[in-house]
NUVEX-557108 format. One record per residue (C-alpha): residue number from 1; residue in three letters; x, y, z. Coordinates in steps of 0.05 Angstrom, whole numbers, plus 5000, padded with zeros to 4 digits. Layout:
N
num->NUM&residuo->ALA&px->X&py->Y&pz->Z
...
This chain:
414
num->1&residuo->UNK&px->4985&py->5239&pz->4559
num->2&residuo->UNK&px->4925&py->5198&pz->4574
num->3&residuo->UNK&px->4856&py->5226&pz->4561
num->4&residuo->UNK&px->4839&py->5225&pz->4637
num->5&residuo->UNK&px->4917&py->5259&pz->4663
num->6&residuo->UNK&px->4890&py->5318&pz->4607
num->7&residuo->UNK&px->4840&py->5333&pz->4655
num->8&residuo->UNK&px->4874&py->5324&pz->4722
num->9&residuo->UNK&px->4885&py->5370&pz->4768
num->10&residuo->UNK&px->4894&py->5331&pz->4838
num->11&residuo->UNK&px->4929&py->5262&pz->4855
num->12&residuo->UNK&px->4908&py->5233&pz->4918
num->13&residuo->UNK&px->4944&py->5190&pz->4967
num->14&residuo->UNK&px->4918&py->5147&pz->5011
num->15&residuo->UNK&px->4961&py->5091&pz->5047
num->16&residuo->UNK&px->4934&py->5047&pz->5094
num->17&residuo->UNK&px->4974&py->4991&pz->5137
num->18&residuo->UNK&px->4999&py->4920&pz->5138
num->19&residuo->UNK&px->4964&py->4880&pz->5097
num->20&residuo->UNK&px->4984&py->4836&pz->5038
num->21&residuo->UNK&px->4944&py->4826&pz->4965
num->22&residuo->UNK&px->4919&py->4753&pz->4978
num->23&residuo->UNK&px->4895&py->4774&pz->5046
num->24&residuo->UNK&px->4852&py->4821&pz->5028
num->25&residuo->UNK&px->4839&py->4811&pz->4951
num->26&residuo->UNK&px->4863&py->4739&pz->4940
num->27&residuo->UNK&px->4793&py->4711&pz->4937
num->28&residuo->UNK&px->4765&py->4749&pz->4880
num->29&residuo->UNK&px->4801&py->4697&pz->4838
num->30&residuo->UNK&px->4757&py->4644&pz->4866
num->31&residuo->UNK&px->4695&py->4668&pz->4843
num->32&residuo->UNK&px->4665&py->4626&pz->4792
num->33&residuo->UNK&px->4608&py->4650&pz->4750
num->34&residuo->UNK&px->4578&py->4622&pz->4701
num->35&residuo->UNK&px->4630&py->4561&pz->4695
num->36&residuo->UNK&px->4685&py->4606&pz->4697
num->37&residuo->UNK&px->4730&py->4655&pz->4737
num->38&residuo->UNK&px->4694&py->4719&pz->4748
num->39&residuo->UNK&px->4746&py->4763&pz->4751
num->40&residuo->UNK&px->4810&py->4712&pz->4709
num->41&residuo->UNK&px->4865&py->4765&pz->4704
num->42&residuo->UNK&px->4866&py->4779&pz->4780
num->43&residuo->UNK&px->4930&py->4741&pz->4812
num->44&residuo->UNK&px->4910&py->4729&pz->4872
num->45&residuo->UNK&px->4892&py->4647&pz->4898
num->46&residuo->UNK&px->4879&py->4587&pz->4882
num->47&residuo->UNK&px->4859&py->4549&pz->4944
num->48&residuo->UNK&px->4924&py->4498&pz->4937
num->49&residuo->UNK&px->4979&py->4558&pz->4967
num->50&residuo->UNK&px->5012&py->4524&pz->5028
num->51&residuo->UNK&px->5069&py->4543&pz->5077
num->52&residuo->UNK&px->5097&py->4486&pz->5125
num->53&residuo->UNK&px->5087&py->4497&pz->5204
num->54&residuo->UNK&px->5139&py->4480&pz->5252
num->55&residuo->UNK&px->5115&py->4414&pz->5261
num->56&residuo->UNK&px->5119&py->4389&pz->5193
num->57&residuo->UNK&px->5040&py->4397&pz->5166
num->58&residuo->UNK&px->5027&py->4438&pz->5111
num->59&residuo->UNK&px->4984&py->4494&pz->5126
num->60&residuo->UNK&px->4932&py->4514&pz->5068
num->61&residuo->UNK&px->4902&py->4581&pz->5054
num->62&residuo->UNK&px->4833&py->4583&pz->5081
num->63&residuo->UNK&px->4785&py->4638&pz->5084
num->64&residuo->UNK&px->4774&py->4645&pz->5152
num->65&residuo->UNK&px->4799&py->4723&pz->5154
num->66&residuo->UNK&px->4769&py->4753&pz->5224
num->67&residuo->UNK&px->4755&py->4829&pz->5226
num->68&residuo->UNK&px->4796&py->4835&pz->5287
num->69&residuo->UNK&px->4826&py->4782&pz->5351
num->70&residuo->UNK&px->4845&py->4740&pz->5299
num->71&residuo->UNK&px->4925&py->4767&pz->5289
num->72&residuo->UNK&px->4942&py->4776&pz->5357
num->73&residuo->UNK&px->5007&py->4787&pz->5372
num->74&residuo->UNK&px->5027&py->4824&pz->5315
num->75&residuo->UNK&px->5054&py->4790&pz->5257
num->76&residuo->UNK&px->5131&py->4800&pz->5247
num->77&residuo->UNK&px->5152&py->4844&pz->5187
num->78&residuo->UNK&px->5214&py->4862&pz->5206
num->79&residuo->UNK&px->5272&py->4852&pz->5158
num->80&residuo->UNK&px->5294&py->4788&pz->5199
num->81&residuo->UNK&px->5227&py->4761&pz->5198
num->82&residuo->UNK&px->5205&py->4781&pz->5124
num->83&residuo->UNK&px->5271&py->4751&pz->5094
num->84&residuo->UNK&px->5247&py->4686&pz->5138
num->85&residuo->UNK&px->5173&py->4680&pz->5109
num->86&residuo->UNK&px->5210&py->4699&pz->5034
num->87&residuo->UNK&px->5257&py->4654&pz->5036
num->88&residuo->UNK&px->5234&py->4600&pz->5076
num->89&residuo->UNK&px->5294&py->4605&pz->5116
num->90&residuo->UNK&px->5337&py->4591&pz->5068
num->91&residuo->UNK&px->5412&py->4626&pz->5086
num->92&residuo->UNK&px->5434&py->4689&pz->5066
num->93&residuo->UNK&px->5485&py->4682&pz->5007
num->94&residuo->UNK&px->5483&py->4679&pz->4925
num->95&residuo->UNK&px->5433&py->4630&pz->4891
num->96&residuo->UNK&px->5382&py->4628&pz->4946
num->97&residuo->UNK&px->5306&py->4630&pz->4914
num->98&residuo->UNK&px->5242&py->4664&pz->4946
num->99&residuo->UNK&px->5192&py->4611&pz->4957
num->100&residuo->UNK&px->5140&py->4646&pz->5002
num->101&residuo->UNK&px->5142&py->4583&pz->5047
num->102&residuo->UNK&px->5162&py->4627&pz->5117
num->103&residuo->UNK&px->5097&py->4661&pz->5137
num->104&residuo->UNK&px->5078&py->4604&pz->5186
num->105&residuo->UNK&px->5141&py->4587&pz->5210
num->106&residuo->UNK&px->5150&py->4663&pz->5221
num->107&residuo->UNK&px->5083&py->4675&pz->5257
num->108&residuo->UNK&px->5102&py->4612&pz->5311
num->109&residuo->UNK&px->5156&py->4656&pz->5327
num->110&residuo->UNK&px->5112&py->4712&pz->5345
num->111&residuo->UNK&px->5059&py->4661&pz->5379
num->112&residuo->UNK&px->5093&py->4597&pz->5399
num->113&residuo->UNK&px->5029&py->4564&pz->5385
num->114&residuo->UNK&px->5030&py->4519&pz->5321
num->115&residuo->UNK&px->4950&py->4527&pz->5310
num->116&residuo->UNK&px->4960&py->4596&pz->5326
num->117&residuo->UNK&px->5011&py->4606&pz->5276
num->118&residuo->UNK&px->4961&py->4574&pz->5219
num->119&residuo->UNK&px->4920&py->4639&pz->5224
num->120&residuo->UNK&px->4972&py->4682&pz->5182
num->121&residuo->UNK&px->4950&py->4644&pz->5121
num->122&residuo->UNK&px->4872&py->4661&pz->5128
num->123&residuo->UNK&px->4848&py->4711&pz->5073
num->124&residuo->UNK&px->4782&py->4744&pz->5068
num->125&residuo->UNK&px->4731&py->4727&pz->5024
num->126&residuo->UNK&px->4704&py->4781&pz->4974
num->127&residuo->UNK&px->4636&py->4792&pz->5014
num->128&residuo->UNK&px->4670&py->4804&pz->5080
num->129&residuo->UNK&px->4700&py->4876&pz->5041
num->130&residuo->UNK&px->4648&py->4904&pz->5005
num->131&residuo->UNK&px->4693&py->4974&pz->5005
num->132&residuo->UNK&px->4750&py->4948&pz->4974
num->133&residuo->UNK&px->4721&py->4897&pz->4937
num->134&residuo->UNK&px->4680&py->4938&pz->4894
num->135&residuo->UNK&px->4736&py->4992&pz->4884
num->136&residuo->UNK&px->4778&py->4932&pz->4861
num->137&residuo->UNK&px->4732&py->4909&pz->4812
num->138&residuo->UNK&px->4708&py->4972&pz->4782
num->139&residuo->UNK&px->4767&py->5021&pz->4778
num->140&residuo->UNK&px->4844&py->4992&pz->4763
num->141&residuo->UNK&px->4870&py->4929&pz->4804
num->142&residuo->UNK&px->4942&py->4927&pz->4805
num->143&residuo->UNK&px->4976&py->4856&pz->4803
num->144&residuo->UNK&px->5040&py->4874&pz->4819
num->145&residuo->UNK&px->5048&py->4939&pz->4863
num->146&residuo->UNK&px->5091&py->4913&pz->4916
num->147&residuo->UNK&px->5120&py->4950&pz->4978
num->148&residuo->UNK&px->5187&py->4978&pz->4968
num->149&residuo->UNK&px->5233&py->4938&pz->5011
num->150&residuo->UNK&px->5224&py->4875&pz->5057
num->151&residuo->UNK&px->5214&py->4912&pz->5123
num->152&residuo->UNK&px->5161&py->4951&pz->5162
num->153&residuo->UNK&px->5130&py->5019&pz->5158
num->154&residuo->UNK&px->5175&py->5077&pz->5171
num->155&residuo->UNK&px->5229&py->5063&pz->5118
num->156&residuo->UNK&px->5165&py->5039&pz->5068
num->157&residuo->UNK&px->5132&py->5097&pz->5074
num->158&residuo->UNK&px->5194&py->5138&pz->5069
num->159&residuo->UNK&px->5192&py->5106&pz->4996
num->160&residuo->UNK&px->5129&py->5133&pz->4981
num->161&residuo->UNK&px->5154&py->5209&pz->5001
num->162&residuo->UNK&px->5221&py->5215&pz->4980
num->163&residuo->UNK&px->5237&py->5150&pz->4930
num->164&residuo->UNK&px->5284&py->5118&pz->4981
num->165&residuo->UNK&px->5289&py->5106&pz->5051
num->166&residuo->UNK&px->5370&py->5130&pz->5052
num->167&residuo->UNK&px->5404&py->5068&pz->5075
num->168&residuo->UNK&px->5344&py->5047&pz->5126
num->169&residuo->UNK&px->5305&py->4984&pz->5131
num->170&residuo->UNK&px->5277&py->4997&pz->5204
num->171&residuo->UNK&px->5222&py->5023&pz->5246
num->172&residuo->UNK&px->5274&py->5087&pz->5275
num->173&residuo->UNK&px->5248&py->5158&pz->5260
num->174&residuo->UNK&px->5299&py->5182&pz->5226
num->175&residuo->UNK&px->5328&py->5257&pz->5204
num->176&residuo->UNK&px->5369&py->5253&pz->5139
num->177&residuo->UNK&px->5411&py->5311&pz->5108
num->178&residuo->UNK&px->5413&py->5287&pz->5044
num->179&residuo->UNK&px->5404&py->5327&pz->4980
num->180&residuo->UNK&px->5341&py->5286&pz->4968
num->181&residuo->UNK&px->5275&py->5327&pz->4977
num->182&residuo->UNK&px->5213&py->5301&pz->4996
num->183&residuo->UNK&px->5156&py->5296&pz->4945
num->184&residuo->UNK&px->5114&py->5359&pz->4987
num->185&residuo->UNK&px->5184&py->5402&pz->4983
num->186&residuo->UNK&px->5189&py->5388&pz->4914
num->187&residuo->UNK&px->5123&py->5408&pz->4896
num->188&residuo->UNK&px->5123&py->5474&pz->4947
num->189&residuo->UNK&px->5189&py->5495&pz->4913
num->190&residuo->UNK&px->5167&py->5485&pz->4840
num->191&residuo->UNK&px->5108&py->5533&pz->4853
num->192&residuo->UNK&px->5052&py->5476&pz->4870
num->193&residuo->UNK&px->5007&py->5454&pz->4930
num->194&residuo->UNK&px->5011&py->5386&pz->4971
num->195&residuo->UNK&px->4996&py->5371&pz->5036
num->196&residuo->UNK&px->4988&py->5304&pz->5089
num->197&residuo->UNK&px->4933&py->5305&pz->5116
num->198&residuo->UNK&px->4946&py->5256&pz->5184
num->199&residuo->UNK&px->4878&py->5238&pz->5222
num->200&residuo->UNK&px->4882&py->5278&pz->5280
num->201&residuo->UNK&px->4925&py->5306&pz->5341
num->202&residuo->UNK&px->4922&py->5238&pz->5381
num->203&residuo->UNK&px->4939&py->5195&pz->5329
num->204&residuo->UNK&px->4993&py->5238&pz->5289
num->205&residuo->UNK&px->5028&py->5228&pz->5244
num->206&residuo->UNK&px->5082&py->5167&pz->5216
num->207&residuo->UNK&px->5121&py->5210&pz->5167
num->208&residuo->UNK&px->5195&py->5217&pz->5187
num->209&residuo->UNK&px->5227&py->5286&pz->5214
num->210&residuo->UNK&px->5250&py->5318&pz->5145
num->211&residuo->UNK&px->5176&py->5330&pz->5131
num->212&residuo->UNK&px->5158&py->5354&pz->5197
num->213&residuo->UNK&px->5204&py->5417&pz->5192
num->214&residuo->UNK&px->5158&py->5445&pz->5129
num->215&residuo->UNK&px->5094&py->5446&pz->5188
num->216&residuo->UNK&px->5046&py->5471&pz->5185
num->217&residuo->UNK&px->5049&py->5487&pz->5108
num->218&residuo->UNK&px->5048&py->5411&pz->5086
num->219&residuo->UNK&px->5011&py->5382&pz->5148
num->220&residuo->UNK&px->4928&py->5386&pz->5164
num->221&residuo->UNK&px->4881&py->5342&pz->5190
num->222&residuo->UNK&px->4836&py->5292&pz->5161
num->223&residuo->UNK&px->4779&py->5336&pz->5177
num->224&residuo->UNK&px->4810&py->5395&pz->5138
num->225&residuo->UNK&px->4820&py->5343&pz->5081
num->226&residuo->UNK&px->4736&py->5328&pz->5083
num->227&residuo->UNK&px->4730&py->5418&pz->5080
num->228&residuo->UNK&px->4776&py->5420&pz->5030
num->229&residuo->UNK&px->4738&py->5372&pz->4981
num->230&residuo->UNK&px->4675&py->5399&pz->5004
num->231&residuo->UNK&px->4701&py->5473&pz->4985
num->232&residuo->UNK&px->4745&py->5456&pz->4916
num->233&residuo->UNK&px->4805&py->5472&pz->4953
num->234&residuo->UNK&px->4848&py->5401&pz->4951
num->235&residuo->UNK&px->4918&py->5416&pz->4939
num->236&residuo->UNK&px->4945&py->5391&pz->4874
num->237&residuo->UNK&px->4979&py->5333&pz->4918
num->238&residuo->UNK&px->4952&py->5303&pz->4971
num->239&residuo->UNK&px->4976&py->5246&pz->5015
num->240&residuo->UNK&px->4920&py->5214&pz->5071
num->241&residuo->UNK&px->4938&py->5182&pz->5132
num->242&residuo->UNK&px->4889&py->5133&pz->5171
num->243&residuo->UNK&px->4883&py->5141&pz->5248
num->244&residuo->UNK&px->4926&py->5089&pz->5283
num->245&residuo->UNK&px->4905&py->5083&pz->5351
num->246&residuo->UNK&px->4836&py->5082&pz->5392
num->247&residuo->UNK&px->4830&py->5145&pz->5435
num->248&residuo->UNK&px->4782&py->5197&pz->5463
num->249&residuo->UNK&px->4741&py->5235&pz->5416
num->250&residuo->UNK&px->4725&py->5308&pz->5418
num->251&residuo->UNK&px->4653&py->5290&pz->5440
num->252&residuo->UNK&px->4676&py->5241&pz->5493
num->253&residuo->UNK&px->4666&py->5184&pz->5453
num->254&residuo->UNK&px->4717&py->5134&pz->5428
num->255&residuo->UNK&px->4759&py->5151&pz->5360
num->256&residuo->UNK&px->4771&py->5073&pz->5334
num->257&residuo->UNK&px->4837&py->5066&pz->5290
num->258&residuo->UNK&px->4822&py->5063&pz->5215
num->259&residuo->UNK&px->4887&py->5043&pz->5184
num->260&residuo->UNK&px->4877&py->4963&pz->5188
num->261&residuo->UNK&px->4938&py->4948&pz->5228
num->262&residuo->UNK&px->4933&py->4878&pz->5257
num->263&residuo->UNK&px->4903&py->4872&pz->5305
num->264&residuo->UNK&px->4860&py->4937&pz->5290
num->265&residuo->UNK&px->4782&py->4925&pz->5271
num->266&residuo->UNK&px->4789&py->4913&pz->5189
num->267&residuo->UNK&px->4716&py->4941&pz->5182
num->268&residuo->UNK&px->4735&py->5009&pz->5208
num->269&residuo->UNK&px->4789&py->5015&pz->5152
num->270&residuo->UNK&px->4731&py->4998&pz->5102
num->271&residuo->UNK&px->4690&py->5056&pz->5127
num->272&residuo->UNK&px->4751&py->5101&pz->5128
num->273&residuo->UNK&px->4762&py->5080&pz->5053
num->274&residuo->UNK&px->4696&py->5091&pz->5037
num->275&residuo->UNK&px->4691&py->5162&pz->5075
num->276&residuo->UNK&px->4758&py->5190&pz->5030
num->277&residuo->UNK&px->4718&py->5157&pz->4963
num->278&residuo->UNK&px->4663&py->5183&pz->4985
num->279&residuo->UNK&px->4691&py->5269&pz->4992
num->280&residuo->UNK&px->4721&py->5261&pz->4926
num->281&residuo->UNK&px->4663&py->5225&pz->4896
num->282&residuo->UNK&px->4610&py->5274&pz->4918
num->283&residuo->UNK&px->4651&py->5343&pz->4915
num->284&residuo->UNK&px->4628&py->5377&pz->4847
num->285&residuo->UNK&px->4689&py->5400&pz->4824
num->286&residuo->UNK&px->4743&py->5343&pz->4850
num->287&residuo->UNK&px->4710&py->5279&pz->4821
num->288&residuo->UNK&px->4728&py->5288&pz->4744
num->289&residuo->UNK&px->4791&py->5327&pz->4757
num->290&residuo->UNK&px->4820&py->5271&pz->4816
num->291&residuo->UNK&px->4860&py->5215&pz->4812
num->292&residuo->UNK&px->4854&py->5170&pz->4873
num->293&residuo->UNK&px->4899&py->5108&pz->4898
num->294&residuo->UNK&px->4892&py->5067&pz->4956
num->295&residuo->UNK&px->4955&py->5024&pz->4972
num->296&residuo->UNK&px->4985&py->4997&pz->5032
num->297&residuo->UNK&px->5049&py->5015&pz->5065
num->298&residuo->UNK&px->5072&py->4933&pz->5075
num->299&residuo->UNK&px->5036&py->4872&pz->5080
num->300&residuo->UNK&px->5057&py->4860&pz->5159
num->301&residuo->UNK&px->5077&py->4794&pz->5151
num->302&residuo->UNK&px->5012&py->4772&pz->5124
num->303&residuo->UNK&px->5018&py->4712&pz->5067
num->304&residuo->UNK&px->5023&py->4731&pz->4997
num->305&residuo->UNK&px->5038&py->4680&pz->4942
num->306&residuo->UNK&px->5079&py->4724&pz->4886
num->307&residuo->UNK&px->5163&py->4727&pz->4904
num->308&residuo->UNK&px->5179&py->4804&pz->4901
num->309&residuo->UNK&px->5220&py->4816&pz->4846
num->310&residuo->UNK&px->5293&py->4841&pz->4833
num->311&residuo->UNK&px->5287&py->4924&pz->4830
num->312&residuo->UNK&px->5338&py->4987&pz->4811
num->313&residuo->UNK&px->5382&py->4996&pz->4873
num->314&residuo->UNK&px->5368&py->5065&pz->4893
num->315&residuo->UNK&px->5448&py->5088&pz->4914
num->316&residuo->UNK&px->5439&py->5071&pz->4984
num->317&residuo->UNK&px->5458&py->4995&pz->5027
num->318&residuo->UNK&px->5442&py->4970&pz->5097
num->319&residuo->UNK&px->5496&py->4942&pz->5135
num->320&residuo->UNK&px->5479&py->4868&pz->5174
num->321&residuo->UNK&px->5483&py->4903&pz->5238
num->322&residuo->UNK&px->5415&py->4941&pz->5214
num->323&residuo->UNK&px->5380&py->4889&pz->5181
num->324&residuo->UNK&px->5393&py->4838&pz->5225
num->325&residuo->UNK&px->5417&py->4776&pz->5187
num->326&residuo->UNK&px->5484&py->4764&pz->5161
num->327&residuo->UNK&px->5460&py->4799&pz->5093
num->328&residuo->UNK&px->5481&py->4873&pz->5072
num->329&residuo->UNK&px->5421&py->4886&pz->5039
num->330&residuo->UNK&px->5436&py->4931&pz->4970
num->331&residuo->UNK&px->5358&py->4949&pz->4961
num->332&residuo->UNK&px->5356&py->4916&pz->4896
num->333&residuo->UNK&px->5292&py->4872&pz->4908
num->334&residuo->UNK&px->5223&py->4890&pz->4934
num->335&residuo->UNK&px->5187&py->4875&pz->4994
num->336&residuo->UNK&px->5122&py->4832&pz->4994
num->337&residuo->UNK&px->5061&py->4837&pz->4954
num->338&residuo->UNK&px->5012&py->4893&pz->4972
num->339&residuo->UNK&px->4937&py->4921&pz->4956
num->340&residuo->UNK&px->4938&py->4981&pz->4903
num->341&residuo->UNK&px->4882&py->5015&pz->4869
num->342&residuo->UNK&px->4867&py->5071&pz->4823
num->343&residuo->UNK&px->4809&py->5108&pz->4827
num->344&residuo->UNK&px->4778&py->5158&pz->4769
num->345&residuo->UNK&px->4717&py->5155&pz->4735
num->346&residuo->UNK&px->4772&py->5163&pz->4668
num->347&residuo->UNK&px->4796&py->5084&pz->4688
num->348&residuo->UNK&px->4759&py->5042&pz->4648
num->349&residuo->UNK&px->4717&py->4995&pz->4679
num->350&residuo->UNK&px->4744&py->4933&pz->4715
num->351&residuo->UNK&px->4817&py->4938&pz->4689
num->352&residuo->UNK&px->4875&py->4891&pz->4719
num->353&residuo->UNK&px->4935&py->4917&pz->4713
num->354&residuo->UNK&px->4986&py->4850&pz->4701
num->355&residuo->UNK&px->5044&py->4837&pz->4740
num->356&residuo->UNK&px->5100&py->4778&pz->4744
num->357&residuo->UNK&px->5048&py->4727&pz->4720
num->358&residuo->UNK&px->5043&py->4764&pz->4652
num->359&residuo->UNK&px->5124&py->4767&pz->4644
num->360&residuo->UNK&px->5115&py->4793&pz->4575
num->361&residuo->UNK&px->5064&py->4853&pz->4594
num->362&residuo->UNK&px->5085&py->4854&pz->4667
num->363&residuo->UNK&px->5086&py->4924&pz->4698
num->364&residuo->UNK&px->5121&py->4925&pz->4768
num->365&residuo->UNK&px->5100&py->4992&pz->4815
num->366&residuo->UNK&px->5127&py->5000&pz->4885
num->367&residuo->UNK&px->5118&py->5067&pz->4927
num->368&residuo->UNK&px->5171&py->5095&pz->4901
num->369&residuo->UNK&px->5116&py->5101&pz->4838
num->370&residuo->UNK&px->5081&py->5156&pz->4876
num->371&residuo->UNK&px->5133&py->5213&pz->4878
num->372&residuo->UNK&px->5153&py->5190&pz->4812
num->373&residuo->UNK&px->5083&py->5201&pz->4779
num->374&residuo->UNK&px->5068&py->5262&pz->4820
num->375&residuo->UNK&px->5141&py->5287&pz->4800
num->376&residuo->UNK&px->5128&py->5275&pz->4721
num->377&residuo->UNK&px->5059&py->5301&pz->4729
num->378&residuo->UNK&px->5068&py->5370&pz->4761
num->379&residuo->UNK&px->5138&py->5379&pz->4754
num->380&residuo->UNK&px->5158&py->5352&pz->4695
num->381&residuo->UNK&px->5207&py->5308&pz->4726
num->382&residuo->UNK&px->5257&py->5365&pz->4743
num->383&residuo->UNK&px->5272&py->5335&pz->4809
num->384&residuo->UNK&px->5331&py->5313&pz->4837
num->385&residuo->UNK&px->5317&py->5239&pz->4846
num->386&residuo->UNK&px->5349&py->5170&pz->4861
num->387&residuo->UNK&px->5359&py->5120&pz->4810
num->388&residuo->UNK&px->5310&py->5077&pz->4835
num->389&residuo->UNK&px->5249&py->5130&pz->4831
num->390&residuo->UNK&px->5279&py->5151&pz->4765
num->391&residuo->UNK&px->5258&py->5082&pz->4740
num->392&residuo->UNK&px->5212&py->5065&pz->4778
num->393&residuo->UNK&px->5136&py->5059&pz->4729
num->394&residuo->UNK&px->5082&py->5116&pz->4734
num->395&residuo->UNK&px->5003&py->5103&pz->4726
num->396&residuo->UNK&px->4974&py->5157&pz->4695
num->397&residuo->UNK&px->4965&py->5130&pz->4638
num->398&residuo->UNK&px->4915&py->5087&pz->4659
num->399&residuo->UNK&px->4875&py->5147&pz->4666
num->400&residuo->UNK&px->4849&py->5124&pz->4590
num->401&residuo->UNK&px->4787&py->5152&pz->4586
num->402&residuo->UNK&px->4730&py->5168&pz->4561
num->403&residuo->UNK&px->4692&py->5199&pz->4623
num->404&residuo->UNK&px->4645&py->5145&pz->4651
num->405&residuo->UNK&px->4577&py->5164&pz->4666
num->406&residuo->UNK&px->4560&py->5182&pz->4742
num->407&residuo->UNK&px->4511&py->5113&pz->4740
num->408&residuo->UNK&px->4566&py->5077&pz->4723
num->409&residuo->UNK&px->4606&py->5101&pz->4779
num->410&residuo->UNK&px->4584&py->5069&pz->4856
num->411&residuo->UNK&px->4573&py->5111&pz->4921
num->412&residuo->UNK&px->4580&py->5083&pz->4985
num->413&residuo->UNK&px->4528&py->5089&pz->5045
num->414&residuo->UNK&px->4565&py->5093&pz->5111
């Protein structure tokens, strides 16, 4: 046990949506100071990364990221359409190799415009995310947390409560009977507390139906998550959910989505970040007793240079009719490259956590990671799990103390 997981008493959750690593965090590896890389074991670019566009020029990264009106239609990141910007379009079948040369090709699908289709490869520069820029640089970066298969939300995020998504690569809300419990039942029927916390009544929640049967006991709102830090009452585990759609406010004004979806307004994710920092930060008993991470569900079709690695299979296979391609997928390989941070003033300062560019110290995370740490934390592992979350790597340990000092440790100002 780490210094840091002797002291915890609360892991917190939050997952925003659909963006990939170099989009949002490539550019740290461009700063140069003083001669040299700023930040040199961050994988993220290089300026040279390229995908080919349908008319035969190469497209280069370029940071021209836009807040919002800038990824409009949505990028695909359906199975069809990630296995394209993988692959390249390279053919189902043995020996085929991911080459991350798809995105644009993809995107022209979703635009048919060929300078249109050049804006999937813009990333932002450091500046442009102050939020998640400086919780990137002064907590635990993680090279290699990708999401957990090559599809969209539903069956990602599934991963992230239960360890698999049982056979589905889709966007269907699904009911499963399997003996699998969630991560929340788990922890209820072992004697603990966890709860997700979903923004609000109009923008609900995207958490398939299994978990929906334990409401209200594992369900409250993002403002009962802000009371419950204010108060020292967090449960033990607790997962956050952004808002995901503009709508009417109490007050009559207008409730912006948070969670960063394309073609959603990037900046108000950054203040939603900062707002769930910022209750565990300033709550006097939660901040040296709370471990925080901020990951994404899926990159949303979004360009990211690393090819997602082989993984466990976790028992389960999707059939061609469901993924769409000729390819029964086995889910024994990882979707693309995602953001993922850990927050606690007990993470040492600035720490990059290496992934496949480091082969002999890589450490590969995925979401089925979070039930798996939360499981081994609180409940000792006695779970019944999948293979896959079985071996799937926990991050506690990064929790390596000693405490940092509160100067040491920023504050945002929203």
């Amino acid at each position: 046990m780490s210094v840091g997981a002797d002291n915890l008493k609360h892991i917190v959750v939050l997952m925003m949506e659909n963006r990939s690593f170099d989009h949002m965090l490539g550019g740290l590896s461009l700063i140069i100071a003083n001669g040299a890389k700023k930040y040199p074991g961050i994988n993220g670019l290089t300026g040279n990364e390229s995908n080919p566009d349908t008319a035969g020029s190469d497209v280069k990264v370029a940071p021209g990221a836009k807040f919002q009106s800038q990824l409009d239609p949505d990028p695909d990141h359906h199975f069809p359409g990630v296995d394209l910007q993988i692959f390249g379009g390279a053919p189902p079948g043995p020996g085929r190799v991911a080459n991350m040369k798809g995105f644009v090709k993809d995107y022209f699908t979703q635009t048919n415009n060929v300078n249109g289709s050049h804006n999937i490869m813009n990333y932002f520069t450091p500046d442009k995310l102050p939020v998640l820029t400086t919780l990137a640089t002064e907590f635990a970066l993680f090279n290699g947390w990708f999401s957990s298969i090559p599809g969209p939300t539903i069956c990602n995020r599934a991963f992230a409560h239960y360890g698999t998504s049982f056979g589905q690569v889709g966007m269907d809300v699904f009911y499963t009977l399997d003996p699998i419990l969630s991560v929340y039942e788990r922890m209820v029927a072992g004697g603990h507390t966890a709860k997700i916390y979903y923004y609000d009544q109009q923008s609900s929640t995207m958490e398939i139906v299994n978990i929906l049967k334990n409401q209200p006991q594992i369900f409250g709102s993002y403002s009962q998550f802000v009371s419950d830090c204010q108060t020292g009452s967090l449960p033990e585990y607790s997962f956050i959910e952004p808002c995901y759609n503009d709508h009417p406010g109490p007050d009559g004004g207008e409730v912006l989505a948070s969670d960063q979806h394309p073609d959603h307004n990037v900046q108000e994710g950054e203040r939603f970040i900062a707002g769930v920092y910022n209750a565990i930060r300033t709550s006097p008993s939660l901040w040296g007793t709370t471990a925080l991470l901020v990951v994404y569900d899926e990159h949303g079709g979004i360009f990211d240079h690393v090819p997602p690695p082989a993984c466990t299979p976790d028992g389960y296979q999707a059939k061609p009719a469901d993924t769409g391609t000729s390819e029964t997928f086995l889910f024994d390989r990882l979707g693309v490259r995602v953001p993922a941070i850990l927050v606690s003033p007990y993470v040492p300062k600035g720490i990059v956590v290496p992934g496949p560019e480091d082969p002999a110290n890589a450490r590969i995370f995925e979401h089925a990671s979070i039930p798996a740490t939360v499981t081994n934390f609180f409940l000792n592992g006695d779970a019944k799990r999948t293979i896959r979350e079985e071996k799937a790597s926990t991050f506690l340990d990064l929790l390596s103390g000693p405490m940092r000092a509160d100067s040491d440790i920023p504050y945002f100002n929203l």
